[in-house]
N, C-alpha and C positions, 0 to 999 in steps of 0.2 A: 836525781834521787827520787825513789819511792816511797810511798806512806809506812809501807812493811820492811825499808831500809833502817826508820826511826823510829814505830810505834811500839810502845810499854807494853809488854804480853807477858805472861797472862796476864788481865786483869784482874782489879779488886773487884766484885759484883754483888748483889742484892736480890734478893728474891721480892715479888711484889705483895706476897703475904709477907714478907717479914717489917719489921717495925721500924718508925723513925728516929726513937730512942737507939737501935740495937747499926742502921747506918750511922748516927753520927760516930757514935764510936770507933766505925771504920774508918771514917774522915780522920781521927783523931789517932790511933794507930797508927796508919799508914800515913800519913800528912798528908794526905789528898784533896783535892780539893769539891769533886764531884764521883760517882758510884754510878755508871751502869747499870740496870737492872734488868734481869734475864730470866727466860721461864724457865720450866725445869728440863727442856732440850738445850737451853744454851741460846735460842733465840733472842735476840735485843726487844725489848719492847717500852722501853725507859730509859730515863737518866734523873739524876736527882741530883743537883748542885747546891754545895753552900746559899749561893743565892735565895735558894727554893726555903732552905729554914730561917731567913734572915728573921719574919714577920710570923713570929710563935707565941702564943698566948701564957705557957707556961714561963716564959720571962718577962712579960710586959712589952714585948714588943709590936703584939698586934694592931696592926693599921686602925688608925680611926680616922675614919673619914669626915670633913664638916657637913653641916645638916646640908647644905644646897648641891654638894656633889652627891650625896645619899638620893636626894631628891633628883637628878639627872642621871644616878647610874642604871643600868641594867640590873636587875634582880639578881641575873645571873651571874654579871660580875660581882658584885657582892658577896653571893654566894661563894663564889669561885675562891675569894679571901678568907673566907669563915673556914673554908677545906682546910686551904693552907697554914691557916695560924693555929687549926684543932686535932685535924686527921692525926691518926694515929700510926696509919699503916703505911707502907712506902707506895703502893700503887694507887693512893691516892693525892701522895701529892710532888709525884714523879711528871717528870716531861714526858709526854707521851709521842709528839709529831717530832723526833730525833731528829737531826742534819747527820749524815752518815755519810762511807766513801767507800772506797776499795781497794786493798791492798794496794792493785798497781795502780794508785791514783798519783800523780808528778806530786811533788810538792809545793809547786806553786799553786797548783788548785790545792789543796789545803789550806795553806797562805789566803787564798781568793774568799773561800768557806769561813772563814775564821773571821775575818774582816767583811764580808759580805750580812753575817747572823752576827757578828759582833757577840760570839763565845769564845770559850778559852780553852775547846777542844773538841775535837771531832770521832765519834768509835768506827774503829775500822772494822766493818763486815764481811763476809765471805758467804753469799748464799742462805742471808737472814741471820747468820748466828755469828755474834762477836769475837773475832779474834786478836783484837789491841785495840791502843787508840793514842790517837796524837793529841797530844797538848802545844800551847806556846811555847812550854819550855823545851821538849822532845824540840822543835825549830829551831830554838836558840842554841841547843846542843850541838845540832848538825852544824849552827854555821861554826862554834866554838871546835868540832872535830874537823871540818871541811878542812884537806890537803890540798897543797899544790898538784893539778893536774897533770902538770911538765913531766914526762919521762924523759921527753929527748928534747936536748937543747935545741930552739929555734933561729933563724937567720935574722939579723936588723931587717932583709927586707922583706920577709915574713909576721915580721910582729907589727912590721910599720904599716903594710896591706891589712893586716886585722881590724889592726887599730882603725885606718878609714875607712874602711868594709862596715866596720859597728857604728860610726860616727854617721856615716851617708844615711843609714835606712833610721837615725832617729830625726824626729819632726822638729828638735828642738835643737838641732845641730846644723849650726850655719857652716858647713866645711869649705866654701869657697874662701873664706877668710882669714882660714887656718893652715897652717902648715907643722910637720909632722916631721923631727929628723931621731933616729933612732943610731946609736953609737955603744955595740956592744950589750944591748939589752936596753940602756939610760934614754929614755925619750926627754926629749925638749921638745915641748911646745909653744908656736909662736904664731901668732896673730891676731886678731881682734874676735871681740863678743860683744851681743848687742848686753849682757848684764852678768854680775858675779854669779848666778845663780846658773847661766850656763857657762860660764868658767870653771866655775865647780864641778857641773857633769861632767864637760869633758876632761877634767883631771881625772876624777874619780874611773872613769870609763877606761885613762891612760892607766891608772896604777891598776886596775882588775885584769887589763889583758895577759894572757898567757903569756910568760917569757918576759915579760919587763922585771926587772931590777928595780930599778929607781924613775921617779921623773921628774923632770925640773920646768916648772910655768912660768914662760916670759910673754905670757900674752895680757893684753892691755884693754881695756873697757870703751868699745866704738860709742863716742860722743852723742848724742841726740842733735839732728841738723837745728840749725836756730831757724825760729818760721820768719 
């Protein structure tokens, strides 16, 4: 799947003259959790996250720093806090170097982006100007609608080849000491793992493949040699 398979369109958006009184209120409307912000062509040039108003002086919650980090920080980090706890207007105290992607971006790269900046969403562009944007939750939906792929029923000895097809090319899959009997769709699996952690995989790996049914784990946890 595609980024433009899952992403929220149109979006909710901000202008960077407009105010941070006048976004929260969109946050709060819409439940959203972060606003976009776009010039008046529709180009991306911002985002403003909940995060970014946590540390606002109009509720008390401006950072205070203790005297010895005051004394070690940057001027301009300081500054940089005084914007965000005071500013008034959105383009000053919007994200300005965005993580962004492209419609046909796979969804694992989103997945990758998401967990690489450690945000909680990505605005999909087309050509500098915003046209959606994926969230974790937009993810969690996909897998929540994700169907069965199966149109046409597969052979035992087609799903049993898959199955060690995917098992061979991971690094964490001893398949010499695995054995694989498929009955009808029902895989049983039988033989030794050096620990439950890749017992697990390879269960998990059996119940994902296309065409199984059910599966049933008779394999057993290969001993450590005594020195």
């Amino acid at each position: 799947m595609k980024a433009r398979d899952v992403m929220a369109s149109p979006v909710v958006t901000t202008l960077p003259s407009g105010t941070v009184k006048d976004l929260v209120k969109l946050l709060l409307e819409h439940h959203i959790s972060a606003v976009p912000v776009v010039d008046q062509s529709g180009k991306l040039v911002g985002i403003v996250s909940d995060g970014d108003l946590i540390y606002r002086a109009e509720i008390g919650t401006e950072q205070q720093h203790p005297w010895w980090l005051v004394l070690l920080a940057e001027d301009r980090a300081l500054a940089a806090d005084y914007i965000k706890a005071h500013a008034r207007k959105v383009e000053d105290v919007m994200t300005r170097n965005v993580v962004t992607a492209a419609p046909d971006t796979p969804l694992n790269e989103i997945a990758r982006l998401l967990g690489k900046h450690a945000i909680k969403r990505v605005p999909i562009v087309k050509d500098g100007h915003l046209v959606g944007i994926v969230s974790r939750t937009n993810l969690v939906q996909a897998v929540a609608s994700s169907g069965s792929k199966l149109e046409i029923p597969l052979s035992d000895a087609t799903i049993r080849n898959r199955l060690l097809g995917h098992l061979n090319a991971q690094a964490w899959a001893h398949t010499g000491l695995l054995n694989v009997t498929v009955n009808d769709g029902v895989v049983d699996l039988w033989g030794m793992t050096g620990s439950e952690t890749e017992r697990k995989a390879i269960r998990v790996a059996a119940e994902t493949t296309i065409g199984v049914r059910a599966v049933n784990d008779h394999m057993l946890r290969r001993r450590a040699s005594p020195l």
